[in-house]
N, C-alpha and C positions, 0 to 999 in steps of 0.2 A: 211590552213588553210585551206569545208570545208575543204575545203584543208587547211592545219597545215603551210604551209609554202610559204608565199609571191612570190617564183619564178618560182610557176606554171603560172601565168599569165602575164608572159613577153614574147609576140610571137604578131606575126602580123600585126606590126607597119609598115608602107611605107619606104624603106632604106633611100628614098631622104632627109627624117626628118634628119640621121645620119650626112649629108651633112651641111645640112641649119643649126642645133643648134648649138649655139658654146658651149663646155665644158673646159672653163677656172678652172685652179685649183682654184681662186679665189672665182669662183660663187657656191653658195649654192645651193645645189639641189632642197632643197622647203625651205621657211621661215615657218620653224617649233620651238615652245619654248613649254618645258613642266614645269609644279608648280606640286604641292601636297597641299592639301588643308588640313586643321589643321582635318582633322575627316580623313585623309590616304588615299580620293579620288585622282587616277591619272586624272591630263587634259592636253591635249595634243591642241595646236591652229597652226593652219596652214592657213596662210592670204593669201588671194587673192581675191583683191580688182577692180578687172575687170566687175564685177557685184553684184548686191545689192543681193542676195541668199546669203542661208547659211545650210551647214549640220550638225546638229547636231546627232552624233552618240556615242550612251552607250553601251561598253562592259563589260560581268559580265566575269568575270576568271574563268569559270565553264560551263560542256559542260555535255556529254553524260559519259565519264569516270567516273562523278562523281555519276554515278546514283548508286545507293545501288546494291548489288547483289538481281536477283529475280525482281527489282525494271527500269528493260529498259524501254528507254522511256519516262521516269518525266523529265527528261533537255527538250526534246523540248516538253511536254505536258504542262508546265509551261508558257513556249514560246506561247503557243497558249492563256493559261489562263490570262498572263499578260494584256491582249484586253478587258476582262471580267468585269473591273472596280475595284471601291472604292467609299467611301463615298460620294467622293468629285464630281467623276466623276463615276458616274452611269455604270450599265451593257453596253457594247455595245459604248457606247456616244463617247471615245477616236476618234476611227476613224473617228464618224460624226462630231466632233470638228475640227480635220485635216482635214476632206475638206470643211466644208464649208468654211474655212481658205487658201482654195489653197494649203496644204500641203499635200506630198506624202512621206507616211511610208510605212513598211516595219520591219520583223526582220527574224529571221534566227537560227540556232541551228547547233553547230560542235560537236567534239571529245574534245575540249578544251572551248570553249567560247560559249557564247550567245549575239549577237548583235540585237539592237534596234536600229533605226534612222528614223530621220525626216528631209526632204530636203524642206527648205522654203522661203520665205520672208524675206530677215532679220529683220524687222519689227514685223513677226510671231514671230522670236527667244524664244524672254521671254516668250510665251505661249506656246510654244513646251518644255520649260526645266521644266517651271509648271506642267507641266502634266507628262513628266517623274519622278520629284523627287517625285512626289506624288505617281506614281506606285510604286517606289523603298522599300517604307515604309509601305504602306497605302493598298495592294489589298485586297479583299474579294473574296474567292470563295465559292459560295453556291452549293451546290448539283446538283442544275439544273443546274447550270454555266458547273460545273463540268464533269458531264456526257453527256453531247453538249457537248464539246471539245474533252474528249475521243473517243467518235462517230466518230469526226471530222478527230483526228490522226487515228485511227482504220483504218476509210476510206483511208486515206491516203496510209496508207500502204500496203493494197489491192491492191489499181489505181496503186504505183509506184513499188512495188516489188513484191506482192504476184500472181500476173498476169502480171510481166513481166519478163521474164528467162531472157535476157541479166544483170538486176539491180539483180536478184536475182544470178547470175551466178559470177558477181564481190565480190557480198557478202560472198560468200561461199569461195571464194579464200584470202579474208580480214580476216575471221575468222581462213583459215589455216597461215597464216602468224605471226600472232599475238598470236595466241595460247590461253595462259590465261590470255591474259593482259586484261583489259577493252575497251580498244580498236577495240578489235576483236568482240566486240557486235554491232550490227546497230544502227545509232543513235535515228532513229526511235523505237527502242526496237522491241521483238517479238511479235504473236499477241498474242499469249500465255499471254506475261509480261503487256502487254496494256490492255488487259481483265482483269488484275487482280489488277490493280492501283485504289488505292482508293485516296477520298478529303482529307486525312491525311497526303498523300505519299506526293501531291504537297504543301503541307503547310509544312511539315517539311524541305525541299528542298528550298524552297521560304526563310523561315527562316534561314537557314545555308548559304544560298550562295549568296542571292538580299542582301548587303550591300554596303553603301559608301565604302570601306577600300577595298572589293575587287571588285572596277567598275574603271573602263577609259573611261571619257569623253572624247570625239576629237568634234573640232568646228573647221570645216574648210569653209570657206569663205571670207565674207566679215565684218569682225571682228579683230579687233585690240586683241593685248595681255593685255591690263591691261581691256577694255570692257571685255574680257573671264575673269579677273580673278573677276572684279565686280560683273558678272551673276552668276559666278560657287560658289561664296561665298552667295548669296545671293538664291538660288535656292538648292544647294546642299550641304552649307558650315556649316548649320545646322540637320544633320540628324543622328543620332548618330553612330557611330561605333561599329561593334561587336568583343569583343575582343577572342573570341572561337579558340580554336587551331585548327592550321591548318590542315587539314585531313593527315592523314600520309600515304604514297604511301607505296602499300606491295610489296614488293620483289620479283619479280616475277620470275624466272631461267628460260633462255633460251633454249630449243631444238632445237640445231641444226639439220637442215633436208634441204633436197632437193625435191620437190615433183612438179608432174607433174601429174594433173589429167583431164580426159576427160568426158564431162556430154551432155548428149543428152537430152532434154527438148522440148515441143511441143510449135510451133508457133515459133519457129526460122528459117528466110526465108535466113539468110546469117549468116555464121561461124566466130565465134569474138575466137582471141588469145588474152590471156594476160602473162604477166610476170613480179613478183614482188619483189621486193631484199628488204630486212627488213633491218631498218637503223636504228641501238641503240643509245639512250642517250647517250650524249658526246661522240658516236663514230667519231663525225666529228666535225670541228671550223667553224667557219663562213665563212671565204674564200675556204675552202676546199670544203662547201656545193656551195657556189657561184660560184666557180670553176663547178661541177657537175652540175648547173644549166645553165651554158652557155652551158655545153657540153649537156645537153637535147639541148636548142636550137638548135644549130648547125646541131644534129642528127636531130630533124622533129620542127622546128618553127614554119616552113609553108610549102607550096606547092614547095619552092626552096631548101629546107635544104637535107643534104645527103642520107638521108631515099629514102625519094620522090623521088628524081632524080635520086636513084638506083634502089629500088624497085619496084615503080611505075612508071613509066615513061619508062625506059630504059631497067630493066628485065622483068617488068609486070607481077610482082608475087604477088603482092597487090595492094587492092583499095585503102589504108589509111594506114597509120601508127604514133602513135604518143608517144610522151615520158613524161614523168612528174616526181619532184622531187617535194618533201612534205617533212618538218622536223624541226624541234623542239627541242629545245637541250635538257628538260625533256620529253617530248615524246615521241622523236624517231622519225621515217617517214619512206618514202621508195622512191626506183628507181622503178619507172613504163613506163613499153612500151606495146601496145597494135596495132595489128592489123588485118585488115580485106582480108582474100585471096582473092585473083581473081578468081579462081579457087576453087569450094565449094567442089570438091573432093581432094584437095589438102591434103596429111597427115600431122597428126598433128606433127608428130615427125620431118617433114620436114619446116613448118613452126620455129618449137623450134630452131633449127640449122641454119636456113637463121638468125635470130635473132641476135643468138650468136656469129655467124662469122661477119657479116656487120654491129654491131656496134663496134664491137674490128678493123675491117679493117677501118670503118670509122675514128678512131684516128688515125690511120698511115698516114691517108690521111690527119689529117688536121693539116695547116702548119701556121707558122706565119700571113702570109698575111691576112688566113682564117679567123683566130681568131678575129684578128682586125674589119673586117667585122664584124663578129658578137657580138663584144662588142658594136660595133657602133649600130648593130642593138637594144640589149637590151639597149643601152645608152640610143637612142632617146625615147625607150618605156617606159624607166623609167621616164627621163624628162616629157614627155606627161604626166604624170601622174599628174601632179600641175596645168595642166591648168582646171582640173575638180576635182571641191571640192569632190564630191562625191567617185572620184579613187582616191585621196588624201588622204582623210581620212582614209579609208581602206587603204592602203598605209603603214600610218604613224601607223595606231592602230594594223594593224598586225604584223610589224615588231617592235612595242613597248611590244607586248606581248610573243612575239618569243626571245626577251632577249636583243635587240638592243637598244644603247642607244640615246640619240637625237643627239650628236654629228655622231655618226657612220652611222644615216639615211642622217643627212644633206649632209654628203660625201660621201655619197654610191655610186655615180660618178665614185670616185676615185678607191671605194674598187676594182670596175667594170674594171676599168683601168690597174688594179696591177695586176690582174689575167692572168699567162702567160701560156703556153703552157704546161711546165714542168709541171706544179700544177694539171691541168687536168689529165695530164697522170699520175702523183702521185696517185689523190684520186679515178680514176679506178682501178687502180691495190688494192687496200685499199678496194674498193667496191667491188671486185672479193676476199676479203677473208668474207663478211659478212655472218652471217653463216644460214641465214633464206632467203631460195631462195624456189617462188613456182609459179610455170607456170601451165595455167589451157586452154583448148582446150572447146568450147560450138559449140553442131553440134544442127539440128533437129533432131527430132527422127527418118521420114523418109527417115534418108541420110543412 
């Protein structure tokens, strides 16, 4: 998720953890129960009761795909606008409320969602859900509000991508991947489309898609389950529903292609490889992707995984290398590897081919014994994840909106477990027929 999909961020965890937890088929991976509140709001409660904190965290079902054609950019201009106030709670005040309160927010903008959260007191609690269900219903954007915050993004987008060729180097290879989906636009928007957004664009947007009906609560802490279902009833169980059809995904047809392109850009002092494998809706189940997520691990987790210890270390043909899987069962995702030569005159065709051979060689190599290791690795990583509300939450909320159901999260232990060798080597070969493959080369221009 934003990475779209939960098992980019299982790497890096100390193996001894694998050792010391026990993973009994018995024991629940996190004490997680989800309700539906009578207006079609999801809540998700994840207790732990080790200290008196508590996160409260709102996902809107609605990201940057959804912005209008013409229109890049309003998913997270909104996101900035939400801060901007309401009746209740004035331009600005949200934030000064949360600290003088001791609470740390925070929100965020992907490809699919928009998250909002507040990490506090549990005592704060009732005043941090106060304050979100009043944004949910209640903002006002004024003109002046308005064009501050597009400034804001504009800026934004300057500092992170318009003056910086590596962020704008990954973007240019997302948009070939993707083609015409919506996806293949940044979620930032262009500056073009950010110059052109008007107070109307984020009002219609706010309207269509800030509803109860399409939001998940998650409260993970120190909070019982029928407390979550009293606050969420009383804070959010009033707000009315919008009963508007669902926007209807256009059809998009695939171009298969293979492309491999090289871009020289100024102020690039070291040469980045990337390679991307596009991965269609329902072209994979759930253990087939979890299968291809361990086998990222495996190939580069960390500085011991087979990458590293081949290519860096033992060949020294790279400074870095690393892998990443992202996906979604309606939007699809991708295989990603990327890395950084040793050697800045290194060719680019030569890097492509060290790729292609040393992860397909890296599955020959990995054997039973291996695998287990590295389940144990992502086992302890996922475990660790309940002991902080904060990765909990995200956790449970990402993989409740990725299509997961509570049972399938509480055991996801297991799913972790079942995943055997055979299944890896199956959904590679699966992965080597996907038909959107593009590999991009970024030099300096004085090279």
């Amino acid at each position: 998720m934003a990475d779209l999909f939960i098992g980019t961020g299982m790497r890096k965890i100390i193996f001894l953890m694998a050792v010391l937890l026990p993973f009994t088929a018995s024991a629940k991976l996190m004490d997680l129960t989800t309700f539906k509140l009578d207006n079609g709001m999801d809540v998700a409660v994840v207790e732990n009761h080790k200290a008196p904190v508590v996160l409260q965290m709102l996902y809107y079902k609605t990201g940057s795909v959804n912005d209008p054609k013409g229109k890049g950019g309003i998913a997270h201009l909104l996101e900035h606008l939400m801060f901007r106030g309401t009746k209740k709670v004035p331009d600005q005040m949200f934030n000064r409320i949360t600290d003088v309160y001791g609470a740390e927010n925070n929100a965020y903008t992907t490809y699919d969602e928009t998250g909002y959260y507040e990490f506090s007191d549990i005592s704060k609690l009732e005043l941090m859900m106060a304050l979100e269900a009043d944004r949910m219903v209640n903002l006002t954007i004024s003109d002046e509000a308005f064009f501050k915050e597009r400034d804001v993004v504009l800026e934004e987008r300057f500092q992170r991508f318009e003056t910086q060729p590596t962020p704008l180097f990954y973007e240019t290879l997302n948009k070939l991947l993707w083609q015409d989906s919506p996806q293949a636009n940044p979620v930032s928007g262009s500056v073009a489309e950010i110059k052109a957004l008007e107070r109307t664009d984020a009002e219609a947007f706010y309207k269509r898609w800030y509803k109860p009906n399409n939001a998940l609560l998650v409260l993970a802490g120190d909070i019982t389950v029928n407390e979550a279902k009293t606050l969420a009833a009383k804070y959010y169980g009033g707000l009315k529903a919008d009963k508007t059809e669902p926007q209807k995904t256009e059809e998009i047809k695939v171009k298969a292609q293979d492309v491999f392109i090289k871009t020289k850009l100024g102020d690039v002092k070291q040469p980045r490889f990337a390679a991307y494998i596009r991965l269609e809706p329902d072209m994979f189940n759930k253990k087939e992707i979890l299968a291809l997520d361990i086998f990222a691990e495996y190939l580069a987790g960390d500085d011991t995984a087979y990458l590293y210890d081949k290519l860096v270390y033992e060949d020294k043909k790279l400074l870095s290398a690393d892998v990443g899987v992202s996906y979604d069962e309606k939007l699809g995702g991708s295989f990603s590897f990327y890395a950084t030569p040793a050697d800045n005159n290194m060719p680019a065709e030569e890097i492509s081919a060290l790729y292609e051979k040393e992860v397909a060689k890296g599955l020959t190599l990995l054997t039973e014994e291996k695998l287990t290791q590295i389940k144990n690795q992502v086992l302890s990583d996922t475990v660790y994840l309940q002991e902080n509300p904060e990765s909990a939450a995200r956790f449970a909320g990402s993989m409740l909106l990725s299509g997961y159901t509570t049972e399938e999260i509480i055991n996801y232990d297991e799913a972790i477990k079942a995943v055997m060798l055979e299944d890896i080597k199956n959904v590679f070969e699966k992965l080597k027929q996907a038909p959107v493959k593009v590999k991009g080369y970024l030099e300096g221009l004085a090279q």
